[in-house]
C-alpha atoms as one frame of an Amber mdcrd trajectory, in Angstrom:
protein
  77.939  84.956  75.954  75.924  83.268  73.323  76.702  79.714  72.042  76.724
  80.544  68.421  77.156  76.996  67.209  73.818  75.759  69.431  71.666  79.056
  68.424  72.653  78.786  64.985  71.229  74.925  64.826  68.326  75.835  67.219
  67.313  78.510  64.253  68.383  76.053  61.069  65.697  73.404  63.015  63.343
  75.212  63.416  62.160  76.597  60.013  62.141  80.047  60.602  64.091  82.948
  58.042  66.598  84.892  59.619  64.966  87.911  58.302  61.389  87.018  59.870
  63.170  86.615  63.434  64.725  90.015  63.280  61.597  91.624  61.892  59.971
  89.911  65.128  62.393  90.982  67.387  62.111  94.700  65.829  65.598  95.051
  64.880  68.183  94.513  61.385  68.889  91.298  60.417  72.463  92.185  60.547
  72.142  93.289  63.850  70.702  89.733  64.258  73.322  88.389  62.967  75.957
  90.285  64.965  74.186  89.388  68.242  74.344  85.789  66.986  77.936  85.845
  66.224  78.991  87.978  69.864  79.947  90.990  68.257  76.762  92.528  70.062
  74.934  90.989  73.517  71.231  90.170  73.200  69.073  92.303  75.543  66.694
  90.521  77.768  63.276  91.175  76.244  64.976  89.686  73.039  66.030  86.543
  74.612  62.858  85.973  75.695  61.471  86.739  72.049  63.740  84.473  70.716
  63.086  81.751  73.427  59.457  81.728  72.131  60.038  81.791  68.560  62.356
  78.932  68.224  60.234  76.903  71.235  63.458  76.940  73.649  61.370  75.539
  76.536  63.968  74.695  79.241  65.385  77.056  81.409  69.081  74.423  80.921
  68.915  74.777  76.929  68.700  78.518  77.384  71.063  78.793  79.781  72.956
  76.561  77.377  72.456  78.684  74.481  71.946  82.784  75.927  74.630  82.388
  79.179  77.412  79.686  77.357  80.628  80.635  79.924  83.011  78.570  78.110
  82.300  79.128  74.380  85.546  79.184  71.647  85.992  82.323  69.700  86.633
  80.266  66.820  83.316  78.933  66.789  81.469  82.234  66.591  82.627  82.669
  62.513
């Protein structure tokens, strides 16, 4: 499950338009958003996609972010 909270600042930080992201990743920015919020799960290749757009070096901040095991559903609005 995806920390929405964490991927939300990573994307805020780092400059980038929500609709430039989703154009990179080939897919609606509402889908974006939808994967960002949980309401859809992030396929690998896009993970990776968005790993290198927003600079998430570590393999622990994207575990952090992409695999988040304990994340409240009340965070993801």
């Amino acid at each position: 499950m995806t920390d929405t909270l964490l991927l939300k600042e990573k994307i805020e930080s780092s400059g980038l338009r929500i609709g430039f992201i989703a154009d990179k990743l080939g897919i609606e920015r509402t889908t974006l958003w939808k994967k960002v919020n949980n309401e859809r799960s992030f396929k690998q290749n896009e993970i990776m996609q968005m790993c290198e757009l927003l600079r998430i070096d570590s393999l622990e901040e994207k575990e952090r972010i992409f695999f988040a095991t304990d994340v409240d559903k009340k965070d993801n609005i």
